[in-house]
N, C-alpha and C positions, 0 to 999 in steps of 0.2 A: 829154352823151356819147352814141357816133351807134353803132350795130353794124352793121357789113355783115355782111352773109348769103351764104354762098356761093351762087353762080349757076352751075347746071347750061346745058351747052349744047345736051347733046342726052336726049332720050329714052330710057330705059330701054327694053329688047327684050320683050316679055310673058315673064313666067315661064309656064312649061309644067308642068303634072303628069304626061301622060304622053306618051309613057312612062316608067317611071321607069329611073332608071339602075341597070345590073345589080345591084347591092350594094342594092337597094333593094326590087327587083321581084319583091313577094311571092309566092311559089307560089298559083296559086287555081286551082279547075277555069271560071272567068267566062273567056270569049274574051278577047282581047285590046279587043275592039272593046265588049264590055261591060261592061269595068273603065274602058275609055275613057269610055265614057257615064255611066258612074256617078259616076266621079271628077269629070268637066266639069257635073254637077248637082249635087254635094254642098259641092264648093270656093267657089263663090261665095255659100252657105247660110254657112260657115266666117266668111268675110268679112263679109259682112254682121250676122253675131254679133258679131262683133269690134266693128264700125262702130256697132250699137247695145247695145252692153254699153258703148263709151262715152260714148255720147249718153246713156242709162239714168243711168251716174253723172253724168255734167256737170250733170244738170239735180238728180238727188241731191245734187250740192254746193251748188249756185248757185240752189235753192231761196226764193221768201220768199213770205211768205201767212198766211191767218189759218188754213190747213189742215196750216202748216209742218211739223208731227208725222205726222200721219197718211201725206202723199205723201211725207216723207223716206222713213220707212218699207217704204212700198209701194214706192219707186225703187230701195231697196235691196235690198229681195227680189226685186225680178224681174230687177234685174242680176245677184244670184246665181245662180238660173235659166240667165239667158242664158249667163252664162262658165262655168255646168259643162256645156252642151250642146256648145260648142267642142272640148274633150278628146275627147269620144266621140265627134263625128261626124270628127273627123282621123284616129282611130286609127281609125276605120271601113275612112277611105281606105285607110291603111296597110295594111291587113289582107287588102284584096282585091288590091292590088301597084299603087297609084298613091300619086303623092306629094299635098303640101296644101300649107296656107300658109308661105311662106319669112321674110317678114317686113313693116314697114308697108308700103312701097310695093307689095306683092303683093296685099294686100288693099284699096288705094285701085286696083289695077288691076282687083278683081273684083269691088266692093261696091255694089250697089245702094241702101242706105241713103245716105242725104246726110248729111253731116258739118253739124253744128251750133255755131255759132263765133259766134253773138249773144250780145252785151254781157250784153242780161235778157230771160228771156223771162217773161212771166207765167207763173203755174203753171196757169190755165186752158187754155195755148195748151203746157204743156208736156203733158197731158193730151192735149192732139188730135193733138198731133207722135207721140206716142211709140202712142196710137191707131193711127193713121195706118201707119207703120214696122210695127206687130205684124201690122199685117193684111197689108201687103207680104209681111211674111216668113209669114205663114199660106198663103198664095196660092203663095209660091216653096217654100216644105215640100212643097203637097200637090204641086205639078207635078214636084219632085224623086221623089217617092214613084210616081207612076207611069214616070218614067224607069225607076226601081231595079225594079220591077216587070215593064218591060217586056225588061228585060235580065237576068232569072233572079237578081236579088238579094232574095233575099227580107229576109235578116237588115237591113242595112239599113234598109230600106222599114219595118221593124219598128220598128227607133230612130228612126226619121223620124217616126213615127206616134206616138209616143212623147214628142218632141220638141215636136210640133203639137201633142200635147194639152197640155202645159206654152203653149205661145205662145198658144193659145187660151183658155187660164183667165187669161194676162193681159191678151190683150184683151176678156174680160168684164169684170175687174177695173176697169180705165181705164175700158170702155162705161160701166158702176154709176157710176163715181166723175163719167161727163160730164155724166153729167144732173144733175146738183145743179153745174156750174160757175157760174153767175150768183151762189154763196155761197163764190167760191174767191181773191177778189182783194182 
């Protein structure tokens, strides 16, 4: 038995956050032009949470090793981590008067993270992957934080900082767990 797949023929139009539409466009004292910039630094942080909250669990499911307890574990708490950072940094948006993420195809449109779709990966290699991804998103944190910084948001830049220090404590977490991979397969 064969499934066809629906076939798009054309390209979706980029979704926009701002500006947002009247019913939407929070009162803030931030100009327009730095609710713009904040919103266009903080949305693609949104997505790429998304993009590795499910990489986080995929590799939590599909798990095998002789460390199988230990990294289920740890995959599971830091994809907690990641999907409660999601909530706060959207409603962040909301708050200053721009919109966030609309839904999957918005966030395959802003996600730096690369989607992970391999059969098996060893757990030593899901260690360096998901290594790897934390320090992206450490990198794209701090450069969001002086956007928000540079455009009078401080609150924000607050959560952000806040955020990065969660992303940071699990990429020490993974760094600890790499050195000892040649005991992980």
């Amino acid at each position: 038995m064969t499934t066809k797949q629906a076939s798009h023929t054309h390209t979706p139009a980029p979704l926009k956050s701002f500006p947002a539409p009247k019913q939407l466009a929070t009162v803030t004292d931030l100009t327009p032009q730095e609710v713009q910039a904040v919103t266009e630094a903080v949305n693609p942080l949104i997505a790429d949470a998304f993009a590795l909250y499910v990489k986080t669990k995929n590799f939590h499911w599909h798990l095998a090793g002789s460390h199988f307890r230990d990294y289920h574990l740890l995959f599971d708490e830091q994809a907690d981590a990641i999907l409660s950072s999601i909530d706060t940094l959207a409603e962040r948006v909301r708050r200053i008067g721009g919109t966030t993420i609309r839904s999957i195809s918005h966030i395959g449109q802003l996600q730096t993270i690369q989607d992970d779709n391999d059969d098996f990966v060893s757990a030593s290699e899901m260690v360096k992957r998901l290594l790897e991804d934390n320090a992206l998103m450490a990198q794209m944190q701090r450069a969001a934080i002086t956007v928000c910084d540079q455009h009078r948001d401080s609150v924000t830049s607050n959560v952000l900082q806040e955020i990065l220090d969660e992303t940071e404590r699990r990429k020490w977490f993974l760094f600890e767990v790499a050195q000892g991979l040649s005991n992980t397969d």
